[in-house]
C-alpha positions in Angstrom: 90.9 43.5 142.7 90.1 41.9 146.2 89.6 39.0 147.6 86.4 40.4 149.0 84.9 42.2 145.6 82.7 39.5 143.8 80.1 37.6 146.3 80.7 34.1 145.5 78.7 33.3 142.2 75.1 32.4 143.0 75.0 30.7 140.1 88.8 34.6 121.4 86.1 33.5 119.6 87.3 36.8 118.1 84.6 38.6 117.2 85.2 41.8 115.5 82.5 44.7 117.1 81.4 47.8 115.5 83.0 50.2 117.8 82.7 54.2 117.8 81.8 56.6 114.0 85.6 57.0 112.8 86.9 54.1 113.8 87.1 52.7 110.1 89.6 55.5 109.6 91.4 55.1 112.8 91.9 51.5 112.3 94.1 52.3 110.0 96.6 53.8 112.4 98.7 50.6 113.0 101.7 51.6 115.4 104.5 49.1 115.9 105.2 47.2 119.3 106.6 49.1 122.0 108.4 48.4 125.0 106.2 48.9 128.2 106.0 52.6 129.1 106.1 53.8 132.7 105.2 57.6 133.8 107.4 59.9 134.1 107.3 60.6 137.6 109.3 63.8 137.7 106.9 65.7 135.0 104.3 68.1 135.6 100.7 67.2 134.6 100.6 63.5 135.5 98.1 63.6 138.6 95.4 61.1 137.6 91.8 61.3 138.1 90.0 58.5 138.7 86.7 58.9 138.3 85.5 55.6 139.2 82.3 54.0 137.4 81.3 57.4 136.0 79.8 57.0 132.9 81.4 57.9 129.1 79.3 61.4 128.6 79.9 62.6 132.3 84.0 61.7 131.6 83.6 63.7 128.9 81.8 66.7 130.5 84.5 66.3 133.2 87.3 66.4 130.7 86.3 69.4 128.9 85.2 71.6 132.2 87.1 70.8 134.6 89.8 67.8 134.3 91.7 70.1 131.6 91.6 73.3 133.2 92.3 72.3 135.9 95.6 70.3 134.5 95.0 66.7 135.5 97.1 64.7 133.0 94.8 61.6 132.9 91.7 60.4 133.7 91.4 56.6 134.5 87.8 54.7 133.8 85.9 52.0 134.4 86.1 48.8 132.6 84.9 49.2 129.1 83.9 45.8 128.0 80.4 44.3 128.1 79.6 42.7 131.5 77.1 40.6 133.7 74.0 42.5 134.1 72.0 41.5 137.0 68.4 42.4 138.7 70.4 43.9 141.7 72.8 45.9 139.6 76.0 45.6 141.9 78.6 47.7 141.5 80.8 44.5 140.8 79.1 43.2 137.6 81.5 45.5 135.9 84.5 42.9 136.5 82.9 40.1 135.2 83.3 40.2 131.1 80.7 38.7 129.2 82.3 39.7 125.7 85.0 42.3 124.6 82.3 44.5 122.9 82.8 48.2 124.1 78.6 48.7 124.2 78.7 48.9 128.5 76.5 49.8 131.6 78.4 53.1 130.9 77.4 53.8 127.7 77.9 53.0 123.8 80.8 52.4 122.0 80.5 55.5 119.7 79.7 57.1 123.5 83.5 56.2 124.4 85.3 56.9 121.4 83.4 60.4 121.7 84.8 60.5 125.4 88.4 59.8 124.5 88.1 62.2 121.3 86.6 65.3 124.1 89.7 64.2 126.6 92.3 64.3 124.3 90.7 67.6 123.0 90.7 68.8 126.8 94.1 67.9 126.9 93.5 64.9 129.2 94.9 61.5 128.5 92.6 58.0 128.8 93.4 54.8 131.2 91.0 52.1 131.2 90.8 49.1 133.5 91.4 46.3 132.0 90.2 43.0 132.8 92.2 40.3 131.3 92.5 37.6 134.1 89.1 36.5 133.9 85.5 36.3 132.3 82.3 36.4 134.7 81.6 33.6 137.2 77.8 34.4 136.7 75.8 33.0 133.9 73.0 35.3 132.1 72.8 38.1 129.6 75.0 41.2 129.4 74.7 44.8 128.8 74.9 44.7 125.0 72.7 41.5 124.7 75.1 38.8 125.2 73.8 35.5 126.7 76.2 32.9 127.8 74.9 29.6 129.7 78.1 28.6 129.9 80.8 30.6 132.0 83.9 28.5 129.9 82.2 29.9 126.4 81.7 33.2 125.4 82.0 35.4 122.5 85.4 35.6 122.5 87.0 32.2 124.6 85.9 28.7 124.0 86.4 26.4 127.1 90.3 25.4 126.1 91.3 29.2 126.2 91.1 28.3 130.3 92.9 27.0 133.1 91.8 23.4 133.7 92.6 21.0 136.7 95.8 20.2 134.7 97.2 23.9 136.0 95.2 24.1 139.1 95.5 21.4 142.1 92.6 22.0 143.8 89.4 20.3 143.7 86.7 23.0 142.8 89.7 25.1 140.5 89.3 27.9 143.0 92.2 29.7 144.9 91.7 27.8 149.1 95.7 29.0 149.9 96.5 32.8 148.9 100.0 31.9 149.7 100.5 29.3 147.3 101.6 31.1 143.9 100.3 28.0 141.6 96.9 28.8 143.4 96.7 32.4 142.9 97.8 32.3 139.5 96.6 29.6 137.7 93.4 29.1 140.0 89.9 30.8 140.0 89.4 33.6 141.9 85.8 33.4 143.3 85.0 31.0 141.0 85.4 33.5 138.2 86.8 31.5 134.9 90.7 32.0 134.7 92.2 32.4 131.4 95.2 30.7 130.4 97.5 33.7 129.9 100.1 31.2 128.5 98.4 30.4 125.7 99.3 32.4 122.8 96.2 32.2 121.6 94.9 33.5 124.6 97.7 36.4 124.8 96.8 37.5 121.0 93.0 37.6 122.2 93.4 39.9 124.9 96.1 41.9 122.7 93.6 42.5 120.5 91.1 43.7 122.8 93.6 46.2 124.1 94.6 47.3 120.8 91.1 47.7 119.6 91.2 50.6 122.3 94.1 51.9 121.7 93.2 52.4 118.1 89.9 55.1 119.4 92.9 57.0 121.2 93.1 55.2 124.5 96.5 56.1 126.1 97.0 52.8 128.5 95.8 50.6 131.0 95.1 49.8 135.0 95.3 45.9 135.1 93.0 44.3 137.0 94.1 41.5 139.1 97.7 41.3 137.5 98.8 39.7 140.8 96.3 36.6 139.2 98.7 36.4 136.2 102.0 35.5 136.1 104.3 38.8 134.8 106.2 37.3 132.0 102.2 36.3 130.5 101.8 40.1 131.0 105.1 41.0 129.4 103.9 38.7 126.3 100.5 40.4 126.0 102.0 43.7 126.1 104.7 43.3 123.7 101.8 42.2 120.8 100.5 45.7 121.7 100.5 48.8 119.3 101.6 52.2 120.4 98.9 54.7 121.1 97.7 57.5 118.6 100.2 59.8 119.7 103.1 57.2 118.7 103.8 56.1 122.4 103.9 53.0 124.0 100.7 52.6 126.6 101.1 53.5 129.9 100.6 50.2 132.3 100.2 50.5 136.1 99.0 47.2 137.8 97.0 46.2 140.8 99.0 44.1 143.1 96.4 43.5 145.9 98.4 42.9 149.0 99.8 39.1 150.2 102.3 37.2 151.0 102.9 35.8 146.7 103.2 37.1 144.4 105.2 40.8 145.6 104.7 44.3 143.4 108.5 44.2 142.7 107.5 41.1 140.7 106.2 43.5 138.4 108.1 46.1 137.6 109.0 45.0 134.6 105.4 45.1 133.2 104.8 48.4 134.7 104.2 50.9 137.4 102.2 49.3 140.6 99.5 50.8 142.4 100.8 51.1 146.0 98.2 49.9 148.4 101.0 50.6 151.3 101.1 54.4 150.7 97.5 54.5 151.2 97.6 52.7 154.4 100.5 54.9 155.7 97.7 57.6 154.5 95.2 56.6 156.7 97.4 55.6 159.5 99.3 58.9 159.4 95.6 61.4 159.3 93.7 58.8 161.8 96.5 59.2 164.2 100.2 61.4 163.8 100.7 63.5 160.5 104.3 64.3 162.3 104.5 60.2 160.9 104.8 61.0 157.3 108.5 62.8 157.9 109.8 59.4 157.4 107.5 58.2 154.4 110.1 57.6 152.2 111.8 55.1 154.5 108.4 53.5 155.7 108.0 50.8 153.1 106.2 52.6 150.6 107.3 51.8 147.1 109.8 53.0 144.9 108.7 56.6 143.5 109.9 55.2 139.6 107.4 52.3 139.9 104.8 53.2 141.4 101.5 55.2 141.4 99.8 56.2 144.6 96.6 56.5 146.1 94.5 57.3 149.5 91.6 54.9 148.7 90.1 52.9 145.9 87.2 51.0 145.2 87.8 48.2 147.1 89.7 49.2 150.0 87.2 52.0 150.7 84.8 49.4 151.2 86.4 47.1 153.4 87.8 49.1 155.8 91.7 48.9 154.7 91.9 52.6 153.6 90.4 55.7 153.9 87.2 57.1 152.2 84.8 59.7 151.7 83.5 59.2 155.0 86.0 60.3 156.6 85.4 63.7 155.8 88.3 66.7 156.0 90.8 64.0 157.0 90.4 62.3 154.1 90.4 65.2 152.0 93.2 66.6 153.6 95.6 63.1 153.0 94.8 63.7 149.4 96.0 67.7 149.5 99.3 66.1 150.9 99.8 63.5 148.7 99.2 65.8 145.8 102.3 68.5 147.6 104.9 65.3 149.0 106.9 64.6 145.9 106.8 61.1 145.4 105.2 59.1 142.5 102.3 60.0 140.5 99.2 60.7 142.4 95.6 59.7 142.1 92.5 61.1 143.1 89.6 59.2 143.4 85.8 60.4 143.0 82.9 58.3 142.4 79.6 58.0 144.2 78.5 57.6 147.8 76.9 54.5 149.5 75.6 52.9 152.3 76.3 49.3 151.3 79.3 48.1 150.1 77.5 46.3 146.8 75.8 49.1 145.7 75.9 50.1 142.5 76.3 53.4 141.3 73.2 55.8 140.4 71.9 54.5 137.4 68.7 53.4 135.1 67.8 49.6 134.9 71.7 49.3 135.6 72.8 51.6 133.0 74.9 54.3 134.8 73.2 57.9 135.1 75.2 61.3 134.4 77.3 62.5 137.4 75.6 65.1 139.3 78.0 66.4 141.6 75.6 68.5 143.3 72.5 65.9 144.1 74.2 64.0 147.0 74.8 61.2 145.2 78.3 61.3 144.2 81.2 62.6 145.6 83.5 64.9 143.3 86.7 65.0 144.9 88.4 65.6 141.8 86.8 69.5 141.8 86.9 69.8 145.3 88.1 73.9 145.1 91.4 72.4 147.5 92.3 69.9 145.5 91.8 71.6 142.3 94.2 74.3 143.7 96.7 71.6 144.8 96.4 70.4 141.0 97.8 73.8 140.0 100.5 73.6 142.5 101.6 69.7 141.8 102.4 70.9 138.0 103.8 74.4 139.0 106.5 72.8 141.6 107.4 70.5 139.1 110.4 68.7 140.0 111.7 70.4 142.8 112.8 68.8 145.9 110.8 68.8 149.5 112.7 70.9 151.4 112.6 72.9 155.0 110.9 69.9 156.7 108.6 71.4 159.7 106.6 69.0 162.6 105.0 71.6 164.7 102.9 69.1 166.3 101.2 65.6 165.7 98.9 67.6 164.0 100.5 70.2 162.0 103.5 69.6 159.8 104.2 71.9 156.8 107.2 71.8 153.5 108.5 73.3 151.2 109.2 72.7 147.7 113.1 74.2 147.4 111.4 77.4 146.6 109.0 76.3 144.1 106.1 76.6 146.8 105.1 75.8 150.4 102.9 73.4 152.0 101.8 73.0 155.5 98.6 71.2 157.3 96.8 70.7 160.2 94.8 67.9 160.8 93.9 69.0 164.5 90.2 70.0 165.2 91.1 73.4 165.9 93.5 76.5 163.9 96.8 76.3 164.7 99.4 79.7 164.2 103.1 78.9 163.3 105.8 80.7 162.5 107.1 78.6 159.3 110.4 78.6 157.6 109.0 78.5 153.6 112.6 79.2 151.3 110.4 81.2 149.2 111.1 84.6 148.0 109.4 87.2 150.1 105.9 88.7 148.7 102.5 88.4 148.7 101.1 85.0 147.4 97.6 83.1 147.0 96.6 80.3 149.2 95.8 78.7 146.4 93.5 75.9 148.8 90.8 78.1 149.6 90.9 79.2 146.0 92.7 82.4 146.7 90.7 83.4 149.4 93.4 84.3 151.7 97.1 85.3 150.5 100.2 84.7 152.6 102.9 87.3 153.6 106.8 86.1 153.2 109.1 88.4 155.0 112.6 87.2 155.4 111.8 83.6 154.0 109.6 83.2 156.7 105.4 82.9 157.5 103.1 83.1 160.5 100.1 80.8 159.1 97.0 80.4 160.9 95.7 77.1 159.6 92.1 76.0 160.1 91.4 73.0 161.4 91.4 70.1 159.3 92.9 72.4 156.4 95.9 73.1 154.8 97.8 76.2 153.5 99.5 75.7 150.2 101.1 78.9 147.6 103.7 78.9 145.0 106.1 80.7 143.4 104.3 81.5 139.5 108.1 83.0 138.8 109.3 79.3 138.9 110.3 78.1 135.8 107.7 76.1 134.4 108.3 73.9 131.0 105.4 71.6 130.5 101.5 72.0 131.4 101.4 75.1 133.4 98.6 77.0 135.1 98.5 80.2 136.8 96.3 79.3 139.6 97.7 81.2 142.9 100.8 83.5 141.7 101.5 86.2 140.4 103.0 86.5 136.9 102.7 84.1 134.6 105.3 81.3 133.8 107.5 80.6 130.5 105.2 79.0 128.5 101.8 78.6 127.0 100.0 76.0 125.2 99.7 75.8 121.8 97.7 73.6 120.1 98.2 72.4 116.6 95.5 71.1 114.8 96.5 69.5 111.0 94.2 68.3 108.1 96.0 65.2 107.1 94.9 62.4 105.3 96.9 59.4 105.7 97.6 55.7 105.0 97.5 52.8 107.2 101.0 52.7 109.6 101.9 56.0 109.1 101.3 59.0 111.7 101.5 62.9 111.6 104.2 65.1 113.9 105.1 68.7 113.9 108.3 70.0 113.8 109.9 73.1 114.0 112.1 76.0 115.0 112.1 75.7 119.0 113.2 73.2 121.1 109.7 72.3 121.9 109.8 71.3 118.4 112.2 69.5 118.2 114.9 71.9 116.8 114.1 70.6 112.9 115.6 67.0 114.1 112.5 64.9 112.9 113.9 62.4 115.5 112.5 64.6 118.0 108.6 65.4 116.1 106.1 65.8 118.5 103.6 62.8 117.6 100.1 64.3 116.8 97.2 62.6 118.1 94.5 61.0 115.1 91.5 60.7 117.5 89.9 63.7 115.3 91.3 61.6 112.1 91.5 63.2 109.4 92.3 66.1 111.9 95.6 65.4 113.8 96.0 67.2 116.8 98.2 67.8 120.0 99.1 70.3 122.6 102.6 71.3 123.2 104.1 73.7 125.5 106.3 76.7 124.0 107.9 79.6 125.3 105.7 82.8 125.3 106.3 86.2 123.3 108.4 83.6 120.9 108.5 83.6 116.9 109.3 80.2 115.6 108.5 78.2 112.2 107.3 74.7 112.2 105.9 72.1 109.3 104.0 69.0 109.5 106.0 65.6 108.6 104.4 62.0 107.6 106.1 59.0 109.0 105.3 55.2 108.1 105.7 52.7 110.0 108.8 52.2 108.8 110.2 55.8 110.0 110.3 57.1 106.7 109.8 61.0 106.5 107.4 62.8 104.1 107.6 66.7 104.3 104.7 68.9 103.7 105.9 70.9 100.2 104.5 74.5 101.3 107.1 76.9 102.7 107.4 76.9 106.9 104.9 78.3 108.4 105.1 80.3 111.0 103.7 81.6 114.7 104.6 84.4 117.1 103.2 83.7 120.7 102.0 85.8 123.5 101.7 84.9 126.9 97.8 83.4 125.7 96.8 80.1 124.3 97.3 79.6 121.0 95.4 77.0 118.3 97.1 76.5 115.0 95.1 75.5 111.9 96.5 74.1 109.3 95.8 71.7 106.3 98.6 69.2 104.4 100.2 71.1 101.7 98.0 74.0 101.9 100.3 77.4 102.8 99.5 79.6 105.6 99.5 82.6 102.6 97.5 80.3 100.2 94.5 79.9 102.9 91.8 80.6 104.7 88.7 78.6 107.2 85.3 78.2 106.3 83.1 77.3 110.0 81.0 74.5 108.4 77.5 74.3 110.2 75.1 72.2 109.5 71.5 71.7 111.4 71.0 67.2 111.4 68.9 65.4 113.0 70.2 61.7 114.0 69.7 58.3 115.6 71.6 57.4 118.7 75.1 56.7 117.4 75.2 58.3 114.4 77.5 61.5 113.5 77.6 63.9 110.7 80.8 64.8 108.5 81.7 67.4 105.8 83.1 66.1 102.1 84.1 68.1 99.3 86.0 67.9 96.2 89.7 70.4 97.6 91.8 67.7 99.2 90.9 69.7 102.8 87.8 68.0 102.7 88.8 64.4 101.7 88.2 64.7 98.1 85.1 63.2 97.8 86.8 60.1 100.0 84.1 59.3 103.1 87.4 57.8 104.8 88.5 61.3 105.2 85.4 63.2 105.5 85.9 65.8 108.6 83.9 65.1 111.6 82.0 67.7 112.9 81.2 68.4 116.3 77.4 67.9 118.0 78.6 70.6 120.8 76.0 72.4 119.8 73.5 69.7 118.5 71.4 69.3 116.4 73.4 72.1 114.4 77.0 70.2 113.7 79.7 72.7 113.3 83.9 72.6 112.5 86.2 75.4 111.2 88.3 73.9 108.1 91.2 75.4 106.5 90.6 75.3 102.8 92.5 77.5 99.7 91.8 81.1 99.4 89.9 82.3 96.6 88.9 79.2 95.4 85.3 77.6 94.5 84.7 73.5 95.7 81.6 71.5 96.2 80.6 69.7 98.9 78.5 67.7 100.7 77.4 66.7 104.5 76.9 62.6 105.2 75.8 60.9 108.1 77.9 57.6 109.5 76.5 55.0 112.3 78.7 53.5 114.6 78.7 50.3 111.7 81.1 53.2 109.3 77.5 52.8 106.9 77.3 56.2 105.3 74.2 58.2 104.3 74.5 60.9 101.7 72.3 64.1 101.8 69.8 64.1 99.1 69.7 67.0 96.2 73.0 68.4 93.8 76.3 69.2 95.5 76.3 72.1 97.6 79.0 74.6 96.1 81.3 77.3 98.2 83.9 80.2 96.9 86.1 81.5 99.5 87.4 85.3 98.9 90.7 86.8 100.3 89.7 86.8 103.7 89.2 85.1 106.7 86.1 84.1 108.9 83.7 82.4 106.2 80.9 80.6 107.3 78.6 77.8 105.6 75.3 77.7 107.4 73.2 74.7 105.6 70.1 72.3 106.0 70.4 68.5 106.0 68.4 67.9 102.7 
């Protein structure tokens, strides 16, 4: 946050809330502490979106239509907590906490568990904000309800749970000298309540808020303010945290807003930093030489392996320090580049457009409104057609080194990628035709920024591009080895591997997770060491996508393992799978052998409530056995008919039933006898049925 993002104000008691349907049987996915992670910044599929103040059901839409196909590895959200609601809905409210409930301005907390549940599904992982420095400087009532007349008592902190003049030395407790570290870090910033990150009490309180999202499937966090607490409080909170569904330890990246105390290296520890200097080289470099960004590297950025970069953000846009929307093909074209220039991982930003720097997004008595990219209102970068190509390229070059360096002029520069692919721009107001040296094999290949529009010739390792103004030309080699997230956007044949997505039926107790394991490297080679973690955000269907080779045969089996890393083997043979060069979903249910079974596609037509979501329970152990715990969600996709495909024995008759749960976990059974099912030999079966 900035020093400039709140006006100044005009004016845990640890609650347990209900959060989203399921989360009675996710809570019981307890992983144990883990160090704190930072990304991988030499793997594909690790460009994060950040679609700033969209709401939970437009997230989700985005995730599933666009955000996954288009292989963005995360999507980073808005603040989740309950926050000040005002008359004037600013779009700063949402960084002032009244209460840790997950009901927001941006929807419900069954609303955000079914966002991070369509994500995951997409492929796509979750990063909320998190604002842990502070509670709201404004007194009033919140978007779920919450009143507090007192900023030093709220839900979750009672007024000892604070910094008091015994921490801070100034007169009002607010932070007068941004130089002094005392001041900035045990001081209020704009008057907003500081919490004593010391405490342990207060560490545990916000550990608990953090795990309660992790729990719905969230993947890590953007710390708000973490230059406002001291790093070994933020080391402390995040080693009471729990690993994420998949069995990894949350990814942290930090804002560091820049001054003279505390410094991002300060941090590294805790996490990757958000690198406000690599943004203003951004804007320096496209408002005046692009020839500048030869010597990025040595220009002060920060390191590539703890860092995560950006060309704008919410504040910065807004107070003139980096680029924004406004600014039109330049700005669009600094993020093409920083999605091609291998250094750490890359953002791109989206949210909506504004004429005042307050305003708050599009939205009904405060409560945000869908995204609709096409009404004027809201700026989509993130499916910009350029930027969605550049996606495509990001993952494809994967790790390969920039190479064959190329300043035409102070307005066209171009690179390649060691072969992988080749990137050149011109941010001049008219074409510009160069001859460019690309060290890619010679052929025919897609410009993959106008969509494929235009191809590119390669003769001799060498291009003539005409670039339009205020453009960029970008191609790659599809022939490239590619190992993890691919796409074949812009090439020509397709890479090594393909997605396949495993999808298990496994009912489990609290602490212990589900993994697949198998025949391939991809697998793990049979070492259970080396299990890929399966995600519960579908509990009691565990799922996860994993890249392996095409026109392969392997076998694989599911494994349980507690919290203690004891293994429990499925007792059916292996199964097995044979791949093509297509996508490939694998259905499977605990115990149940690939010759032994076969799916019945559950639907069921069900009216409901706001917040309320219907399952399937029968009496085969595929459908819970009669336990509500492990009922199988179905999906609304289609609402009001509710549908799932479930892997159940062959040849085998089983009742069931369809119940309704609220986003309390209180169930509601259908009325009438026990619906009954026999499945034949076959495959394909479908149950078509009538809330009764």
């Amino acid at each position: 946050m900035s020093r400039s993002r709140y006006r100044p104000p005009g004016a845990v008691r640890r609650a347990a809330s209900a959060v989203a349907a399921g989360a009675l049987a996710l809570a019981g996915v307890i992983a144990l502490p883990a160090a704190t992670a930072h990304a991988d910044t030499s793997a594909k599929g690790d460009v994060i979106a950040n679609l700033w103040e969209w709401n939970w059901a437009s997230i989700a839409s985005e995730c599933t239509n666009v955000l996954g196909p288009a292989g963005y590895g995360a999507v980073q959200v808005a603040p989740p907590a309950e926050s000040l609601k005002q008359t004037n809905y600013y779009w700063w409210d949402v960084y002032q906490p009244y209460s840790y409930n997950l009901n927001s301005r941006f929807g419900t907390a069954t609303q955000f568990a079914s966002m991070v549940s369509a994500c995951h599904t997409a492929g796509v992982k979750i990063y909320t904000d998190a604002v842990i420095n502070h509670t709201a400087a404004q007194t009033g009532t919140g978007y779920n309800g919450t009143t507090i007349t007192s900023k030093y008592d709220t839900p979750d902190w009672d007024p000892a749970d604070y910094h008091t003049s015994a921490d801070c030395p100034t007169s009002d407790l607010t932070i007068q000298d941004y130089s002094n570290l005392t001041q900035v870090q045990n001081c209020e910033l704009l008057g907003l309540p500081d919490l004593k990150t010391g405490s342990d009490t207060v560490r545990a309180g916000i550990a608990n808020f953090l795990n309660k999202q992790l729990a719905l499937g969230v993947d890590g966090f953007r710390v708000d303010a973490a230059k406002h607490i001291p790093e070994t409080d933020l080391a402390a909170i995040e080693g009471k945290l729990t690993n994420t569904t998949s069995g990894s330890a949350p990814y942290v990246f930090q804002e560091i807003y820049p001054g003279s105390t505390p410094q991002p290296s300060d941090y590294y520890a805790s996490g990757d930093v958000l690198d406000f200097t690599y943004a203003s080289k951004m804007k320096s470099a496209f408002q005046g030489n692009v020839s500048d960004l030869s010597s990025l590297e040595s220009s002060g950025v920060l390191p590539a392996a703890n860092s995560v970069s950006f060309v704008t953000n919410h504040d910065t846009e807004r107070n003139g320090l980096h680029m924004s929307y406004k600014d039109g093909d330049t700005y669009k074209l600094a993020n093409l580049f920083q999605l091609a220039y291998k250094w750490s991982t890359p953002t791109v930003y989206a949210s909506w457009e504004w004429t005042q720097s307050d305003q708050a997004p599009p939205n009904s008595s405060g409560f945000v409104s869908n995204t609709d990219c096409s009404s004027g209102s809201w700026y989509c970068l993130d499916r910009d057609t350029g930027v969605v190509g550049m996606v495509a390229w990001h993952n494809a070059v994967d790790t390969a080194a920039v190479s064959n360096w190329q300043t035409k002029s102070s307005s066209v520069i171009g690179f390649g990628r060691s072969g992988a692919g080749f990137f050149a721009l011109n941010n001049g107001s008219s074409s510009a035709t160069y001859s460019f040296t690309t060290g890619m094999a010679d052929g025919t290949y897609s410009n993959v920024v106008d969509g494929g529009a235009s191809t590119v010739t390669v003769s001799g390792g060498s291009a003539s591009l005409t670039i339009p103004a205020k453009s960029a030309i970008a191609f790659y080699n599809s022939s490239y080895t590619c190992t993890v997230g691919c796409d074949d956007t812009g090439g020509g044949s397709s890479g090594s591997t393909v997605t396949a997505t495993f999808n298990e039926y496994a009912s489990t107790s609290s602490g212990t997770s589900v993994y697949v394991v198998g025949s391939i490297d991809a697998l793990g080679a049979w070492d259970t060491s080396k299990a890929v973690a399966l995600s519960s955000s579908g509990y009691p269907v565990w799922s996860g996508a994993v890249s392996v080779p095409t026109n392969t045969s392997f076998t694989f089996k599911y494994i349980k393992k507690d919290s203690s890393g004891n293994v429990t083997w499925e007792s059916n043979a292996n199964r097995s799978a044979t791949t093509t060069t297509s996508a490939v979903s694998l259905n499977n249910s605990w115990n149940v052998a690939d010759s032994d079974s076969t799916d019945v596609t559950f639907n069921e037509y069900a009216t409901t409530d706001y917040g309320t979501n219907v399952y399937v329970v029968g009496s085969v152990a595929s459908l819970g056995s009669w336990n509500t715990s492990d009922a199988i969600p179905l999906s609304s996709e289609s609402y009001p008919t509710w549908s799932k495909l479930v892997i159940v024995p062959k040849s085998t008759t089983f009742t069931y039933k369809y119940i309704k749960k609220d986003s309390a976990g209180t169930v509601t059974w259908e009325s009438g006898t026990n619906r009954s099912y026999t499945t034949g030999t076959a495959s394909g079966y479908t149950a078509s049925d009538t809330w009764k």
